[in-house]
N, C-alpha and C positions, 0 to 999 in steps of 0.2 A: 541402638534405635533412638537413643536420649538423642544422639546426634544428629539424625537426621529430623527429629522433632524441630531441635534448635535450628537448624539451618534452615526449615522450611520458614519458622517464625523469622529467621534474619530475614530471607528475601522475602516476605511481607511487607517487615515494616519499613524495608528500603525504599519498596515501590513506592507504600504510601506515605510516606515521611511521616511517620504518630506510632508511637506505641500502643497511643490510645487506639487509632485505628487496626492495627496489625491485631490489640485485644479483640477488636469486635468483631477482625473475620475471622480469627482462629475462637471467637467466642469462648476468653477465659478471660480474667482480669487482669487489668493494665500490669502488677506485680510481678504475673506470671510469665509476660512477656520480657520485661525486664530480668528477670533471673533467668532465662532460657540465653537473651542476650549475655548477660555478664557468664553464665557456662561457658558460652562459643566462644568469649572473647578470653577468660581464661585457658581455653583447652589451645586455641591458635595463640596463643600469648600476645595477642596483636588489642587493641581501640578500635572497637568498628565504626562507632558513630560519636559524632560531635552531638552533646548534648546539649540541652539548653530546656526553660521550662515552657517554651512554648511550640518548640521542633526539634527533630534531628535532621540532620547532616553526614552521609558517607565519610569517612576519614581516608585519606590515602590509603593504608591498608585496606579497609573498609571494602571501597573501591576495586581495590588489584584482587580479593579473594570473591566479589560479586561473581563476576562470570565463572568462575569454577566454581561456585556453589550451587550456581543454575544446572550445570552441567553432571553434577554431581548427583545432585537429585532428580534430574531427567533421568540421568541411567539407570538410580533405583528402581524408580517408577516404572520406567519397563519393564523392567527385569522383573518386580515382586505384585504389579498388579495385573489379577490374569484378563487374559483378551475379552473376557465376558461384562468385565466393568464398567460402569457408566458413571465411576466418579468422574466428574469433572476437575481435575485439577492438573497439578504437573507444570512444567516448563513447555513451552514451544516454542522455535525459532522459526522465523520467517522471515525471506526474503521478498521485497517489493518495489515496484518504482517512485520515485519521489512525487511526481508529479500529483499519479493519480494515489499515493496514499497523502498525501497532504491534501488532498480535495474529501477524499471517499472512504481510504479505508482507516485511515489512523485514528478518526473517531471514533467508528465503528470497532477497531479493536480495543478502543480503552472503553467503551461499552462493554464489550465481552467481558475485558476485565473486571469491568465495578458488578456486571452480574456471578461474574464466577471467584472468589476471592481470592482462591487456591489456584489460579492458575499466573504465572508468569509468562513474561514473553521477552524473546529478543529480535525484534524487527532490525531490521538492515536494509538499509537502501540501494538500490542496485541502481544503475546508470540507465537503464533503460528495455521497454517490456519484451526483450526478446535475448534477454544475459545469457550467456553459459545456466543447465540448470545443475544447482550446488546440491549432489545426494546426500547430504547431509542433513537441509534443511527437511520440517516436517511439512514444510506447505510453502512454494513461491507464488505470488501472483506475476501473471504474464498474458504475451498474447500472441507466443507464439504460433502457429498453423499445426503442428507437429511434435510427437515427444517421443522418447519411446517405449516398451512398450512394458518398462517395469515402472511406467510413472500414470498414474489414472490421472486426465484432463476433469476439469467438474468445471464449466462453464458458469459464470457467474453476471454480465450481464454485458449488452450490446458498447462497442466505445468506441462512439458516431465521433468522425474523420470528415473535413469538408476544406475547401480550398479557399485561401482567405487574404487578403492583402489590405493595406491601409489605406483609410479614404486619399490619401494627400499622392501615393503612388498611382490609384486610379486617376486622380487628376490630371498626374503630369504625361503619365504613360499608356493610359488607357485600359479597357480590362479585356482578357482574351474571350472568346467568341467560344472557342473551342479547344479542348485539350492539346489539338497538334500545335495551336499557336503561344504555348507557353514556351516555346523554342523561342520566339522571339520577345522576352522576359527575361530580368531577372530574378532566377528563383533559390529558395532556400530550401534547404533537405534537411529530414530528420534520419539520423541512420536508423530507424524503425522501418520507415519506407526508401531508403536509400536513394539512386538516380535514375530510377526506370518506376514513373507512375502510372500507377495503372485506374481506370477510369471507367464506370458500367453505367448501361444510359436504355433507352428504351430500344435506341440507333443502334444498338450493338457496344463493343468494347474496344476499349482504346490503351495502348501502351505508348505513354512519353518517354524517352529519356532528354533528361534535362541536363544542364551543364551549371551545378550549384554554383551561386555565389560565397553560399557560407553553410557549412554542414555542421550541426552538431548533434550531440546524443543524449539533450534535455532543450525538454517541452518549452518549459518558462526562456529559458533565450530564444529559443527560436523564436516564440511568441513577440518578443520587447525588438527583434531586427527587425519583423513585421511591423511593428509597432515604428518604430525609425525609418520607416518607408524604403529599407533594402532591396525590398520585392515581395514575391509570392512564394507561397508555402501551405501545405497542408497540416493544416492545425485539429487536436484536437477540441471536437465545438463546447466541450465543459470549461476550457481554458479562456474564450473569449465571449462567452453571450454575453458579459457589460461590457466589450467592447462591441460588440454588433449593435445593440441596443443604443449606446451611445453615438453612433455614425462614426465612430474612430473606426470601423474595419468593417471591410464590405467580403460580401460570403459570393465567391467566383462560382462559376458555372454549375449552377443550381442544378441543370437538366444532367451534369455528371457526378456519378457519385465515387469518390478514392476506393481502394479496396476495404471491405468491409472487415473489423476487426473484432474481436470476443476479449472480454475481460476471463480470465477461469485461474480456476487453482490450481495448479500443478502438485501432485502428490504422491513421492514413494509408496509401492502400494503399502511395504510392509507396515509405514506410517497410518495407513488405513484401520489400523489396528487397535490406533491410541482412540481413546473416548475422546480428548478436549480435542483431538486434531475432528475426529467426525462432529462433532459439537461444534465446531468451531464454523465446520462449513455448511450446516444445519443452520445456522446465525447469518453466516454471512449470505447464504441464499436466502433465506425469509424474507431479510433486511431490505435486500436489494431488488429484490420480484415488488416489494411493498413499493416501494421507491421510483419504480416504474410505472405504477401507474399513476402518476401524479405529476403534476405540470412543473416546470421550470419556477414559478413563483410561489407553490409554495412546500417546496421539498424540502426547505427549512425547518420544517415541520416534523420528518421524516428522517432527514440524516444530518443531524447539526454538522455545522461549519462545511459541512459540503453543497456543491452548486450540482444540479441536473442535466445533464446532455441531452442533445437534443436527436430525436430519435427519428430517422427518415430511413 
């Protein structure tokens, strides 16, 4: 049990680079984290941390036994705290896509963090919101349509899609009228929506397929070809309101709207089980419902370092 005391206090003070802090969420004194460290580090015979007197620093070692430690003490945790629990702590891994957790959720989970001190995490960036889902993971964010049916979907909030191209390509090319006339465009694909776009309007619904100039399967490039006047693309609109706002990118056929998308958690049920996984999405719905109803100017307020999409 010393051991896994010790281990919990290692991935503490990793996360937070302090002994002094790792003292104040495991609330003992700086000493006692130090000699829990110097245990571990004798018992593995390895240097976990570069010390110094005003940080530490992973060591190589350090480093190569970090993720089996998490791993280690995740299995305990399952295994010896019963389903009824509502400690908050433990390890969790989650898969996410870059885009939208460097906008939305990567603050938001180092909030969870600084509120929960006991809980670790290993976020992993996946290529894009519709990955392979990894049954391993205790929570992916995605936006896929579909899962099945040993995975509970929890919907987390609307991720408004609009059709978008750069003032300088409207200049030279002009801008379509209508979805069938993006045939005569060059357009850009995300493999989220691939080469058949589809289009809902008051007129009814509309399916393009187009013949991409450039496909890829992140957000931020596609956004920067649009931005180099490539063509046209369906962007996410949290990715470019400074560039609408600035007249660098003009927002195409207003009267149609892309297929409509859901941000949600994707979650093994049996994951459903853990406390900090239901905690975790008890947080991330509050956060985000908050979040919503508040304007693009000043959600700064609401979700630091993230911007607000715009909701139609």
């Amino acid at each position: 049990m010393d051991t896994l005391v010790n281990i919990r206090t290692f991935l503490i003070a990793a996360r937070l680079g302090s002994f002094a802090g790792a003292a104040r969420a495991e609330r003992v004194a700086p000493s006692v984290v130090s000699k829990r460290i110097g245990q571990l580090e004798h018992q593995f015979r390895v240097t976990l941390f570069h010390r110094s007197t005003r940080e530490i620093s992973l060591t190589s070692d350090g480093g190569r036994l970090l993720p089996q430690c998490q791993r280690l003490l995740a299995q305990y945790e399952e295994i010896a705290e019963p389903e009824t629990s509502e400690t908050v702590r433990g390890h969790l891994r989650i898969d996410a896509p870059g885009t939208v957790t460097s906008r939305i959720f990567g603050p938001l989970f180092g909030e969870f963090m600084q509120m929960h001190p006991g809980v670790t995490i290993d976020l992993r960036l996946i290529d894009r919101l519709n990955d392979q889902f990894d049954q391993d993971c205790d929570l992916t964010i995605g936006a896929r349509p579909s899962t099945s049916g040993q995975i509970v979907d929890i919907p987390l909030m609307p991720y408004a899609n609009a059709t978008y191209a750069s003032a300088a390509y409207c200049e030279q090319f002009g801008e379509p009228d209508h979805p069938h006339r993006l045939t005569e465009h060059s357009c850009l694909a995300s493999l989220l929506y691939g080469n058949v776009w589809h289009f809902y309007s008051e007129n009814g619904d509309f399916a393009v397929t187009v013949q991409p100039r450039f496909q890829v399967n992140d957000a931020l490039v596609l956004r920067e070809a649009v931005r180099q006047g490539l063509g046209i693309a369906v962007l996410p609109s949290i990715l470019v309101t400074d560039d609408v706002a600035s007249g660098e990118f003009v927002r195409l056929l207003p009267d149609f709207r892309p297929l409509p998308l859901w941000l949600k958690a994707m979650v093994p049920r049996q994951r459903m089980l853990k406390p900090n996984v239901r905690e975790l999405i008890a947080f991330l719905q509050a956060r985000l419902t908050t979040a919503q109803d508040h304007s693009p100017v000043d959600l700064w307020n609401v979700l630091p370092h993230a911007q607000q999409p715009e909701f139609r």
